[in-house]
C-alpha positions as CSV (number, residue, x, y, z in Angstrom):
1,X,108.2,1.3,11.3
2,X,110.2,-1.0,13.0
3,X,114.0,-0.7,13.5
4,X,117.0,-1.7,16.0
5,X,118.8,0.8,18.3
6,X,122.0,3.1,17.6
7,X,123.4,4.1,19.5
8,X,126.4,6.1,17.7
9,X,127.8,6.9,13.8
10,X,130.6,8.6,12.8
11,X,130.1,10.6,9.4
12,X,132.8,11.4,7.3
13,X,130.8,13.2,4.4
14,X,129.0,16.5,5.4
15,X,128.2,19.2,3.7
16,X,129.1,22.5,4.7
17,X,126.6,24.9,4.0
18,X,124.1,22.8,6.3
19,X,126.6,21.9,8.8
20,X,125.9,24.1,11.5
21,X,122.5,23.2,11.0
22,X,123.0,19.5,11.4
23,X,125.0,19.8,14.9
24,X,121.9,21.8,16.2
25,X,119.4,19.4,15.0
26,X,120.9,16.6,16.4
27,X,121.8,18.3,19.5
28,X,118.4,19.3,20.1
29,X,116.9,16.1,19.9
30,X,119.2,15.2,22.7
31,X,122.6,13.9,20.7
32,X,125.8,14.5,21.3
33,X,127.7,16.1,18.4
34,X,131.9,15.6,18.5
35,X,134.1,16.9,16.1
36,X,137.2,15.5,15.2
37,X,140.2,17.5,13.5
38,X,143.3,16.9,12.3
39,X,145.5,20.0,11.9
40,X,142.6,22.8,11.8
41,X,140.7,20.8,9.4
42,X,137.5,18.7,9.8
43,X,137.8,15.0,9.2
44,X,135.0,13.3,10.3
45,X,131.6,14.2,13.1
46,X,131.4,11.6,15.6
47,X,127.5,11.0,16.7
48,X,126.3,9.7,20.0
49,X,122.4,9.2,19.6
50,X,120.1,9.0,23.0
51,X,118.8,5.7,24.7
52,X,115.4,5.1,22.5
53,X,116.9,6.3,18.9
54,X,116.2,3.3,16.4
55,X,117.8,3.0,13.1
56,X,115.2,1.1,9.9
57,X,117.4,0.4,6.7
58,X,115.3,1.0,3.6
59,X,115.8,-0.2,0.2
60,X,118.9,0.9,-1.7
61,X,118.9,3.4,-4.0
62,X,121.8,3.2,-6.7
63,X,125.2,2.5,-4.7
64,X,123.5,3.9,-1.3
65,X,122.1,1.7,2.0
66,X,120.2,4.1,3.4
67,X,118.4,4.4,6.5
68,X,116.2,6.4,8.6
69,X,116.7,7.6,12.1
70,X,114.2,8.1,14.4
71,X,114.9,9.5,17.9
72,X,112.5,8.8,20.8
73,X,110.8,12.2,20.3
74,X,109.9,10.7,17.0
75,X,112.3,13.6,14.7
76,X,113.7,11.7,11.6
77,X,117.1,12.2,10.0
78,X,118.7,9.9,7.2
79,X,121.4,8.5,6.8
80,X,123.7,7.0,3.7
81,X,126.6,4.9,3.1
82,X,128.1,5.2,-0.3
83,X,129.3,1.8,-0.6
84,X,131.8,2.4,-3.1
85,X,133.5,5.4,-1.9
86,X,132.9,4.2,2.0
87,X,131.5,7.1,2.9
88,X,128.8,8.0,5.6
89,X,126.4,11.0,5.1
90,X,123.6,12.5,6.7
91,X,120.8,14.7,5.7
92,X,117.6,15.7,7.7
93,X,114.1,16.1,6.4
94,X,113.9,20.1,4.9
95,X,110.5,20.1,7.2
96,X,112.2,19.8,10.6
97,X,114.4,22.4,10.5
């Protein structure tokens, strides 16, 4: 599957029962997790992905682009913009964690 570099995403849609297990998944694939908050409370996760991670779009689904991450070890995470809310998400494959 071919794809183009990333090199860094900021997502502003998470949700919080897997969120601790997102920062250590993308942490242990070599990214860098930032957090930024305003007043105590979370607003968005910026994401800094290592030299080699390439990003493939694949074909909407409904009011999502979606598109798969793969970093150079070759582990796979997705991402989605909801194009009408403007939102960026992120889920990872239930088989890697």
């Amino acid at each position: 599957m071919k794809g183009t570099p990333i090199g860094e995403l900021t997502v502003n849609s998470l949700q919080g029962d897997f969120y601790d297990l997102f920062r250590k998944y993308v942490e242990k694939h070599g990214g860098i997790w930032t957090e930024q908050r305003e007043a105590d409370q979370l607003q968005c996760v910026h994401l800094q992905f290592p030299p080699g991670t390439m990003s493939t779009q694949m074909p909407p689904s409904g009011n999502y682009d979606r598109h798969q991450i793969t970093f150079k070890d070759g582990a796979i995470m997705f991402w989605y913009y909801q194009r009408l809310a403007e939102l960026n998400s992120i889920s990872i494959p239930y088989v890697y964690l």
